[in-house]
N, CA, C and O atoms as CSV, one atom per row, in Angstrom:
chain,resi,resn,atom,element,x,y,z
A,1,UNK,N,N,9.606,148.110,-25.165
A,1,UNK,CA,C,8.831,148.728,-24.112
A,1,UNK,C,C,9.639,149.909,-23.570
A,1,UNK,O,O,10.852,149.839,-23.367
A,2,UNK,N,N,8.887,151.009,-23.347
A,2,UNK,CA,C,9.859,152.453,-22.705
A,2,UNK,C,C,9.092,152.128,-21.493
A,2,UNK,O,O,8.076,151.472,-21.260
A,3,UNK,N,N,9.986,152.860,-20.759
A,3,UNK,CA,C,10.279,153.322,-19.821
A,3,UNK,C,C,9.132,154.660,-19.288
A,3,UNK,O,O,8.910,155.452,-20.204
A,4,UNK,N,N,8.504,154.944,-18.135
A,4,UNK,CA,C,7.616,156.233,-18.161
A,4,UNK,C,C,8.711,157.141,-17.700
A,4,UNK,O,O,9.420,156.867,-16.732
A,5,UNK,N,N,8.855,158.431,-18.547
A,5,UNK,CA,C,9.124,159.692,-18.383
A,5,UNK,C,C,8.605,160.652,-17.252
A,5,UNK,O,O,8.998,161.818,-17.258
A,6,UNK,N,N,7.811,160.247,-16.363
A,6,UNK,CA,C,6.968,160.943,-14.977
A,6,UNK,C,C,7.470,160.424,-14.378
A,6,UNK,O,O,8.100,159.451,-14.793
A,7,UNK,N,N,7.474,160.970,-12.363
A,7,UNK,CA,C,7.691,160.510,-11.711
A,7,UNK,C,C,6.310,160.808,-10.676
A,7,UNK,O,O,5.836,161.901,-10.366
A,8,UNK,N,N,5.919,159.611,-10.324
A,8,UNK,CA,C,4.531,159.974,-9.438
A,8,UNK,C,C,5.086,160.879,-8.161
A,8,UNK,O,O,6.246,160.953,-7.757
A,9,UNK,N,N,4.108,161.430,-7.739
A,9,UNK,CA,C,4.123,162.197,-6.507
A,9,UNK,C,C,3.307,162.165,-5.638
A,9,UNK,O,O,2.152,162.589,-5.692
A,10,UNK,N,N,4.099,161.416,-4.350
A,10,UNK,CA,C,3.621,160.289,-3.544
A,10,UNK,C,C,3.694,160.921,-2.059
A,10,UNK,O,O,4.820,161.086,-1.589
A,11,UNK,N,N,2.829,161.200,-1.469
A,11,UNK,CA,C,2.489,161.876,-0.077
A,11,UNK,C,C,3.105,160.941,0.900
A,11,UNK,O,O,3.035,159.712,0.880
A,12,UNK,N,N,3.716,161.695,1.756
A,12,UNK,CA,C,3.983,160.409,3.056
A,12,UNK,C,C,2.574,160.038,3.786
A,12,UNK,O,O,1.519,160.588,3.469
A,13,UNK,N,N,2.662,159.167,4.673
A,13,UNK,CA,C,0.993,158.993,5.221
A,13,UNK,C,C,0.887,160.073,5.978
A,13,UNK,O,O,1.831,160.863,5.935
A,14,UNK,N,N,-0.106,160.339,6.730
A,14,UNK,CA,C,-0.704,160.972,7.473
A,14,UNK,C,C,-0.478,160.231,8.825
A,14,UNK,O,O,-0.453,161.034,9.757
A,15,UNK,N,N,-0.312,158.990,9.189
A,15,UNK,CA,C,-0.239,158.417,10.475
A,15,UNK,C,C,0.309,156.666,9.864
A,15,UNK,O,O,0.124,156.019,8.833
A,16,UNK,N,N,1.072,156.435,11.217
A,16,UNK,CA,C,1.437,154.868,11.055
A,16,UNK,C,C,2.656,155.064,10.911
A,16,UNK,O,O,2.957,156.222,11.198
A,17,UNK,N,N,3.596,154.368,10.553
A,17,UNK,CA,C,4.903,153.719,10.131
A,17,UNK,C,C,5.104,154.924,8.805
A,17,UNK,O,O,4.960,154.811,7.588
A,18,UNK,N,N,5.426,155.869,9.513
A,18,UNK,CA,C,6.212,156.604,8.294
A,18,UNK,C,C,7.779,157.307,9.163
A,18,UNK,O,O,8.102,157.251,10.349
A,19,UNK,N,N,8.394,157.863,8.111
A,19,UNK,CA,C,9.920,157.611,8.449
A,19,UNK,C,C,9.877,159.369,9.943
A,19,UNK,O,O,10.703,159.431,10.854
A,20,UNK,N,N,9.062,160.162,9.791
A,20,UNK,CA,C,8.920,161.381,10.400
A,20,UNK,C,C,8.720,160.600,11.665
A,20,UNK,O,O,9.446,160.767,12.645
A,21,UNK,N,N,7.746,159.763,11.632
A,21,UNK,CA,C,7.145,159.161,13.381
A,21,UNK,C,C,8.148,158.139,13.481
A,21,UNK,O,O,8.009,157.502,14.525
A,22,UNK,N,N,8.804,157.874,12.998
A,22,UNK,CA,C,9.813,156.804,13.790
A,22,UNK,C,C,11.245,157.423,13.767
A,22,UNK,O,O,12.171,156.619,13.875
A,23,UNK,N,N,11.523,158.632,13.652
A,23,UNK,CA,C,12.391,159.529,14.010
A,23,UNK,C,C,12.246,159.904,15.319
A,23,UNK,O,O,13.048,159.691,16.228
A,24,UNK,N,N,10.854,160.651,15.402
A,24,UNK,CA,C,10.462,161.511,16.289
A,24,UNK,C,C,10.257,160.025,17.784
A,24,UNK,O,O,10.035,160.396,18.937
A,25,UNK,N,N,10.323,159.220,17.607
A,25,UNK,CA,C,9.845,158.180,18.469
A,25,UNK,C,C,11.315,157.729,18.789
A,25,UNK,O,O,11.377,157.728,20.019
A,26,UNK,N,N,12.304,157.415,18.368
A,26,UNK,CA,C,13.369,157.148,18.473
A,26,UNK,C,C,14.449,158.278,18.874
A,26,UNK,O,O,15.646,158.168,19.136
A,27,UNK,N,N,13.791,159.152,18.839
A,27,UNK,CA,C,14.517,160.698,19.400
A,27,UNK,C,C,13.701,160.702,20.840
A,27,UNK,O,O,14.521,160.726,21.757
A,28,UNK,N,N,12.438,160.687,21.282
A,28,UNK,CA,C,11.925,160.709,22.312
A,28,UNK,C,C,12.476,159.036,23.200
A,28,UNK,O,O,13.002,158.962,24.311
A,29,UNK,N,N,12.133,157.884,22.267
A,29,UNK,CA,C,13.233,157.277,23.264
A,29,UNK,C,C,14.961,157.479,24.209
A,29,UNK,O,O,15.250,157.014,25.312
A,30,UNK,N,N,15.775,158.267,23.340
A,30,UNK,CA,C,17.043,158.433,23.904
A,30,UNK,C,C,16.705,159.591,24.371
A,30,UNK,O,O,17.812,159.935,24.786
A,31,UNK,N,N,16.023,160.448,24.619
A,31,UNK,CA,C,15.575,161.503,25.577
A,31,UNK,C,C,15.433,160.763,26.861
A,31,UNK,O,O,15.975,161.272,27.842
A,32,UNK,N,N,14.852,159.751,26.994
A,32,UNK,CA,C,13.823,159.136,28.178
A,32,UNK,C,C,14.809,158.253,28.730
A,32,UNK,O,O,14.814,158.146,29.957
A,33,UNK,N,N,15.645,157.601,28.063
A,33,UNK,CA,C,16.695,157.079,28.560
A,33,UNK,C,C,17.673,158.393,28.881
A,33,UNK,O,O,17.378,158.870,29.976
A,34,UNK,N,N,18.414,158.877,28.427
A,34,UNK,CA,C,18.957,159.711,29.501
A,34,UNK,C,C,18.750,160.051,30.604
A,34,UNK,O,O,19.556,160.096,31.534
A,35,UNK,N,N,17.387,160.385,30.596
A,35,UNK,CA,C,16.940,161.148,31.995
A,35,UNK,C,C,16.841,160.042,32.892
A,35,UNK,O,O,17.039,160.205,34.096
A,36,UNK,N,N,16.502,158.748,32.326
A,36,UNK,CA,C,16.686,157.858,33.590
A,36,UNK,C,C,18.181,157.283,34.023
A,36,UNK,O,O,18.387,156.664,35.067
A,37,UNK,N,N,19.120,157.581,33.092
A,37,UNK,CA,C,20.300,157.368,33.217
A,37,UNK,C,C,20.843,158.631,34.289
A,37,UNK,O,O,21.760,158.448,35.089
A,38,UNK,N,N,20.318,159.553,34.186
A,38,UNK,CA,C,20.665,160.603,35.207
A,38,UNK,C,C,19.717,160.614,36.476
A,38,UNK,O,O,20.151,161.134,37.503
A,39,UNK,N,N,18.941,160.281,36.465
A,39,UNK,CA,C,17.689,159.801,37.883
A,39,UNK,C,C,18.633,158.970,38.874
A,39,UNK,O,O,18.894,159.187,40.057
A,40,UNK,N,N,19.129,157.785,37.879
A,40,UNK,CA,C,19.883,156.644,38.776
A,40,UNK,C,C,21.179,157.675,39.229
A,40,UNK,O,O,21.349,157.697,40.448
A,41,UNK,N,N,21.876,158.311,38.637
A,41,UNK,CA,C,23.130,158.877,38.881
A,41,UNK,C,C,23.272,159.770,40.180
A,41,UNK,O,O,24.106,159.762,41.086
A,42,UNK,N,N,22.154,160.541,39.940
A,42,UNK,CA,C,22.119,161.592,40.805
A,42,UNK,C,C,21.014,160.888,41.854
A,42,UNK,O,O,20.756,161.705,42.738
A,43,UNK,N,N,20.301,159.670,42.032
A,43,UNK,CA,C,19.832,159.878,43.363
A,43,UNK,C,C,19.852,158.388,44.106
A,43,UNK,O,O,19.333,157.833,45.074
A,44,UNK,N,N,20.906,158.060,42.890
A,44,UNK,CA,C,21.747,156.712,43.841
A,44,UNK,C,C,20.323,155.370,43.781
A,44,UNK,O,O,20.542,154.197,44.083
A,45,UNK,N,N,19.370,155.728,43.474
A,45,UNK,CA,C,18.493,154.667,42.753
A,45,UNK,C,C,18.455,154.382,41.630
A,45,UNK,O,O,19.249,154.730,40.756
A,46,UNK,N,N,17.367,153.604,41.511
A,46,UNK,CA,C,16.863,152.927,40.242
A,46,UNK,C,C,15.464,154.114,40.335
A,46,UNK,O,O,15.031,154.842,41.228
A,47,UNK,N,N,14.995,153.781,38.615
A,47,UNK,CA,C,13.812,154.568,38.457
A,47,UNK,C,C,12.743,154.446,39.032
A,47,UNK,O,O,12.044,155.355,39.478
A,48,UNK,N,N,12.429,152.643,39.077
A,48,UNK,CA,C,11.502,152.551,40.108
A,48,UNK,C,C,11.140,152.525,41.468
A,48,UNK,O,O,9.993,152.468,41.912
A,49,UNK,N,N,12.483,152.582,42.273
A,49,UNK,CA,C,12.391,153.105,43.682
A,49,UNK,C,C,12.153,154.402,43.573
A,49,UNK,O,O,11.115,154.616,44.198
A,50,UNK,N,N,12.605,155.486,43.063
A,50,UNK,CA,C,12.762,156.726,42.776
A,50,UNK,C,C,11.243,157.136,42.672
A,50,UNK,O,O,10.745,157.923,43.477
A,51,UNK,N,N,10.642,156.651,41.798
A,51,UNK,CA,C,8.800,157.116,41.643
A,51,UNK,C,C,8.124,156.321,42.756
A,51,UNK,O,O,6.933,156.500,43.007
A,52,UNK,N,N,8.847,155.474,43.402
A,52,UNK,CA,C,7.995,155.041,44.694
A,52,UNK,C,C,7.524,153.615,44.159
A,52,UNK,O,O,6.732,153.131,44.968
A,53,UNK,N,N,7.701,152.951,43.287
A,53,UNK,CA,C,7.088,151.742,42.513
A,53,UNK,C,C,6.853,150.297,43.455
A,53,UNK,O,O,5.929,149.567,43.812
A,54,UNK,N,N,8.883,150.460,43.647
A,54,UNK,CA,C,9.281,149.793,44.643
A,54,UNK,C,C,10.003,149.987,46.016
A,54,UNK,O,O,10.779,150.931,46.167
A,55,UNK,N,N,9.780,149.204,46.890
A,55,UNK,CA,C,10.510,149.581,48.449
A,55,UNK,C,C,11.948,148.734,48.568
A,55,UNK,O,O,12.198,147.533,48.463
A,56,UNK,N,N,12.634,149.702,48.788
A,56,UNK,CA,C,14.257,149.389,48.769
A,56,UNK,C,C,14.643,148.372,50.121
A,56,UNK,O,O,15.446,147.456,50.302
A,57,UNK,N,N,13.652,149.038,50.915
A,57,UNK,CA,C,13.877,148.028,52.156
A,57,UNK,C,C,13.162,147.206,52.238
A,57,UNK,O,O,12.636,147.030,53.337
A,58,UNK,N,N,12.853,146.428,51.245
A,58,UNK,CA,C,12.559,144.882,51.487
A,58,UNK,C,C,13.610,144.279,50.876
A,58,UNK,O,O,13.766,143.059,50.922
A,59,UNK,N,N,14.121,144.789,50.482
A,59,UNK,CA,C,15.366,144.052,49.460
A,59,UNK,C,C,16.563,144.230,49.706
A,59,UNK,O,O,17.423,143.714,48.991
C-alpha cells in the first residue's frame, strides 16, 4: 500500500474553536485582567465597588 503523494488543503473554520479565536480571546482576557489589576491599584478598590456593584460601607 503507498502512501498519497497530495496534501489536502484544509480551510480553518469560519467560526467556533479555531486556533485565531482562541488567541484573540486569550489576548483579550489578559488585557481585561490588567486593567482590573490597575483599577484595584490605583483606586484602592476592588472592581466591583469601583463600578458601583457593591457598597463598601456595609462591609
Amino acid at each position: 500500500m503507498t502512501e498519497p503523494n497530495q496534501v489536502p488543503q484544509i480551510e480553518d473554520p469560519k467560526f467556533g474553536f479555531n486556533s485565531y479565536a482562541e488567541r484573540l480571546n486569550g489576548r483579550a482576557a489578559m488585557v481585561g485582567f490588567v486593567i482590573a489589576l490597575a483599577i484595584e491599584f490605583f483606586t484602592r478598590h476592588g472592581v466591583l465597588a469601583w463600578l458601583g456593584i457593591i457598597d463598601l460601607a456595609n462591609y
